[in-house]
C-alpha positions in Angstrom: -29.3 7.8 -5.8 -30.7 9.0 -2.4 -28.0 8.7 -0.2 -25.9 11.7 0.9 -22.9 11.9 -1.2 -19.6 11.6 0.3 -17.6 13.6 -2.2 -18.6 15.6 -4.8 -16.4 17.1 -7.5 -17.7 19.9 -9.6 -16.3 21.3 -12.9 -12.6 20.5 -11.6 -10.0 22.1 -13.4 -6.5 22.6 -12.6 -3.5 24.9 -14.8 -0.1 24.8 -13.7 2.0 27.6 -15.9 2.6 25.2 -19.1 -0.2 22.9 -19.1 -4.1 22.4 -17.7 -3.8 19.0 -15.7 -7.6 19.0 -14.9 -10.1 19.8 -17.7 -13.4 19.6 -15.9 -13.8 16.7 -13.6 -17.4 16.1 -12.6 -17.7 13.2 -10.5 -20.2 11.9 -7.6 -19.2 9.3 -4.8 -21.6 7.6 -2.7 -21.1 5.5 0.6 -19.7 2.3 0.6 -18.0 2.5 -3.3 -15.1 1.0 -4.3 -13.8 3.6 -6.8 -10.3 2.0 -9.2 -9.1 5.7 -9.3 -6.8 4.7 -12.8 -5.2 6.7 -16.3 -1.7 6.8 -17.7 0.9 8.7 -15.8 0.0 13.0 -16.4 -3.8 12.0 -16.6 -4.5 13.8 -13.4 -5.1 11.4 -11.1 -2.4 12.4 -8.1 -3.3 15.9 -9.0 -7.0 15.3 -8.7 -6.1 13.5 -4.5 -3.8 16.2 -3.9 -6.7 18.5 -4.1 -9.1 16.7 -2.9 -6.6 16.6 0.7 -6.0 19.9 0.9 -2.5 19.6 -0.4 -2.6 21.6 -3.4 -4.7 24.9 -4.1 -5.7 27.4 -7.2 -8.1 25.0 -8.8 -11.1 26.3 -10.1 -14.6 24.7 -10.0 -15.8 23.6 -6.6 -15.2 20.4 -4.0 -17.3 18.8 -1.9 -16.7 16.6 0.9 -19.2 15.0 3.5 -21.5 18.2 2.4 -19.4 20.9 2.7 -17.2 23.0 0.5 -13.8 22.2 1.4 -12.5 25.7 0.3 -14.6 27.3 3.0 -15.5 24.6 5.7 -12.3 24.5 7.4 -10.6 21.6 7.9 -11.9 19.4 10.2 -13.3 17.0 7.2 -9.1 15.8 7.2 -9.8 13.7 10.4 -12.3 11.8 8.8 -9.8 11.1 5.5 -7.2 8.2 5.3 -4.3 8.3 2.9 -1.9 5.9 2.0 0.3 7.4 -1.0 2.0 5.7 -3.5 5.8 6.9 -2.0 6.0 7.5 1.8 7.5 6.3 4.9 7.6 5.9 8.4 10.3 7.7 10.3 13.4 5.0 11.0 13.9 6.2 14.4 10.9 5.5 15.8 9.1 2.3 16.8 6.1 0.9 15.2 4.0 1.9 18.2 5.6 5.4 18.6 4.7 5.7 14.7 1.1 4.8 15.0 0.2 6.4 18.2 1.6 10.0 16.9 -0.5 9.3 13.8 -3.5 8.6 16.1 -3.0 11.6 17.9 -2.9 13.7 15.2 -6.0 12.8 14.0 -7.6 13.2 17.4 -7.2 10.2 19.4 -6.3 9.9 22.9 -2.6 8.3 22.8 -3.7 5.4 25.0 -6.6 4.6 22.7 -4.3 4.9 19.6 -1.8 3.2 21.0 -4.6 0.0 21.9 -5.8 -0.2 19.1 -2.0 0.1 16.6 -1.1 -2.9 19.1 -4.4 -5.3 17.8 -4.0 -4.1 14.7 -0.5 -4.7 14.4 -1.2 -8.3 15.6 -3.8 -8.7 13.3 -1.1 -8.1 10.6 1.6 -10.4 12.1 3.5 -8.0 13.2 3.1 -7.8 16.8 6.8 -9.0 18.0 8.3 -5.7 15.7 5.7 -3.5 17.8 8.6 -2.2 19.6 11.8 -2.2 16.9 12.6 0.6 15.2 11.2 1.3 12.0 14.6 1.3 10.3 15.0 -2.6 10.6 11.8 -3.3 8.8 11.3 -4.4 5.3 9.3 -3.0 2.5 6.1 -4.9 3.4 6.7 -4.4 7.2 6.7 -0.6 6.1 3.7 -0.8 4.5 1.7 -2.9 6.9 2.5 0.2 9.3 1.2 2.9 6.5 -1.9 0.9 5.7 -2.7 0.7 9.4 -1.9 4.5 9.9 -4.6 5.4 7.4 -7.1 3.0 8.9 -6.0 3.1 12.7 -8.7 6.3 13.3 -11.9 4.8 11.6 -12.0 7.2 8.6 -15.2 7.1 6.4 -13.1 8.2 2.9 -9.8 6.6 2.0 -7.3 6.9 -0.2 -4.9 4.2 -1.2 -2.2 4.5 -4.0 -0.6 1.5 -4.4 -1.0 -0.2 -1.2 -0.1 -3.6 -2.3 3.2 -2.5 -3.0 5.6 -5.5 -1.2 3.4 -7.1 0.6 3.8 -10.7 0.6 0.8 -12.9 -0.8 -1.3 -13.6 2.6 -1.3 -10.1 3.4 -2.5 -9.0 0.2 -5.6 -11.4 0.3 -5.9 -9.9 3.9 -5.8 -6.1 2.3 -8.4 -7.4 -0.1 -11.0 -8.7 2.0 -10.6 -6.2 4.3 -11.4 -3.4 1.5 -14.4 -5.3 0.5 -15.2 -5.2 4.4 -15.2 -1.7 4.7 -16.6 -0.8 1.9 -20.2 -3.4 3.6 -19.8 -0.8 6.4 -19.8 2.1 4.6 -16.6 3.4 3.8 -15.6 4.7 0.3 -12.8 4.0 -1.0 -10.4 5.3 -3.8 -8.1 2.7 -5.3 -5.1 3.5 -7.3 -2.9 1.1 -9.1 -1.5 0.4 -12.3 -1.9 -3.3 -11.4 -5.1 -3.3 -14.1 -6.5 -7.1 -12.4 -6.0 -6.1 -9.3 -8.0 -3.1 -9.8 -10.8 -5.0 -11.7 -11.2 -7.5 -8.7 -11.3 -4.9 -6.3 -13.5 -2.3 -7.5 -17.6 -1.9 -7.5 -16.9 1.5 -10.2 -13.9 2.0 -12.3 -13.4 5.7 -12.8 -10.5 6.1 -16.0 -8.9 9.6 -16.7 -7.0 10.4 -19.4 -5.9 14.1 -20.6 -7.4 15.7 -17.4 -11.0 14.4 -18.3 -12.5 11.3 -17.2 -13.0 9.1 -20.2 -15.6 6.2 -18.7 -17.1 5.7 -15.2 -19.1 2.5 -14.6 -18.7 -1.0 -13.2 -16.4 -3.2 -15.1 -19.0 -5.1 -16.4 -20.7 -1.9 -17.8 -17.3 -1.0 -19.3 -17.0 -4.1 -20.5 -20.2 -4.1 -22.8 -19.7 -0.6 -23.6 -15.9 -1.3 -25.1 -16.3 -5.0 -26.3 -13.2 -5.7 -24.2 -12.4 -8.3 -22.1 -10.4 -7.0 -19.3 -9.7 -4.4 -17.7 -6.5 -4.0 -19.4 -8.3 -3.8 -22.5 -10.7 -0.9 -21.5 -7.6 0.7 -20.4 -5.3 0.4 -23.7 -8.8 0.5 -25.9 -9.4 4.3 -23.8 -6.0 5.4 -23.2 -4.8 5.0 -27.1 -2.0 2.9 -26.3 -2.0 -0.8 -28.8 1.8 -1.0 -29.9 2.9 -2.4 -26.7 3.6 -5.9 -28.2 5.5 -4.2 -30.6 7.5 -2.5 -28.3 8.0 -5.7 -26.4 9.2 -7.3 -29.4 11.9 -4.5 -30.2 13.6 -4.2 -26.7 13.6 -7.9 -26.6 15.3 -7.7 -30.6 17.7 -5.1 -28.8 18.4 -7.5 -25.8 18.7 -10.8 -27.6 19.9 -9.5 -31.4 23.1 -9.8 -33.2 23.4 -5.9 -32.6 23.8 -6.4 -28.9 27.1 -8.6 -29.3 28.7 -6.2 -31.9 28.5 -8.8 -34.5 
């Protein structure tokens, strides 16, 4: 592939005193991708984002972002990063705009632009009348209309959702779809997160799966799909992962929910 690559991850490995999280992670990512970032809970994936932000150091092997080493080349690749992560919040005692325009600002906006453009895009998410109310009387999805528009909000060329979906109500999720897919025509890349397994099928142009610290397949769905001989996603997944005795698990809780046992009889 000629274009330049937008990350690059090289070798990755990562040891925390009672376990390696990370055993190797070689991975490319090219402009305009749509990566389903998944694996099982301990696979490595929020280790793996942590890393690539900045947040967490010690790895060994090498990464790469827009070109440059991001262990040597200073920071400034952050201002071109977006994150949404799976738990956060917006602080309750500010407003909506307050919210967005410090965001803005910290990733080098002038206030009065930031604050422009929070106000249209706040609009364009139906939530213009709450521009001004504090962000303690919003709701889950209100919340994370504001995060999702605080990653975007300074035109960043890598992003990183984890579970961005999370509450919305059904319009806004088709909007958060399309949207992706939008991005992604102009050039953006990126990283996808779920555990919803359709949701990430839909979404994605490359399904990257990790599991034990390695990545265990990397292709489009339909590549994984002839490669496996399953038919969904969640059938990659389970095939990959090791994990085929959850209809027998089902079947037990629902024996301990439903049984004799449960009524003392």
């Amino acid at each position: 592939m000629g274009e330049e690559k937008v990350l690059s991850l090289s070798n990755l490995v990562m040891r925390y005193p009672n376990k390696q999280v990370l055993n190797g992670i070689n991975l490319d990512v090219y402009p305009g991708q749509i990566i389903g970032y998944i694996g099982p809970n301990g696979a490595g994936k929020s280790t793996t984002i942590k890393i690539i932000l900045g947040l967490v150091s010690g790895y060994e092997g090498t990464v790469e972002i827009f070109g440059k080493n991001i262990a040597t080349g200073g920071h400034d690749y952050k201002r071109r990063i977006g994150y949404v992560p799976e738990n956060a919040d917006v602080y309750d005692q500010l407003t909506a705009m307050e919210y967005l325009a410090f965001v803005g600002e910290l990733y080098g906006m002038k206030r009065e632009h930031a604050a422009e453009k929070a106000n249209q895009m706040l609009a364009a998410f139906d939530l213009e009348e709450r521009a001004h109310a504090r962000a303690s009387s919003f709701s889950k999805g209100m919340r994370q209309k504001v995060l999702i528009i605080s990653s975007l909000l300074h035109d960043p060329d890598l992003i990183f959702l984890d579970e961005p979906l999370s509450g919305l109500d059904a319009n806004s999720v088709m909007i958060v779809k399309e949207l992706l897919e939008k991005l992604a025509e102009r050039g953006k890349t990126i990283f996808y997160s779920s555990h919803i397994m359709d949701v990430v099928e839909k979404i994605s142009n490359r399904i990257v799966l990790l599991t034990d610290g390695h990545i265990a397949a990397d292709g489009t769905f339909e590549e994984l799909r002839k490669e496996s001989k399953e038919g969904s996603l969640e059938g990659i997944f389970n095939q990959l992962t090791g994990f085929v005795g959850h209809e027998e698990t089902a079947i037990s809780i629902a024996d301990l929910i439903t049984g004799a046992a449960a009524y003392g009889e």
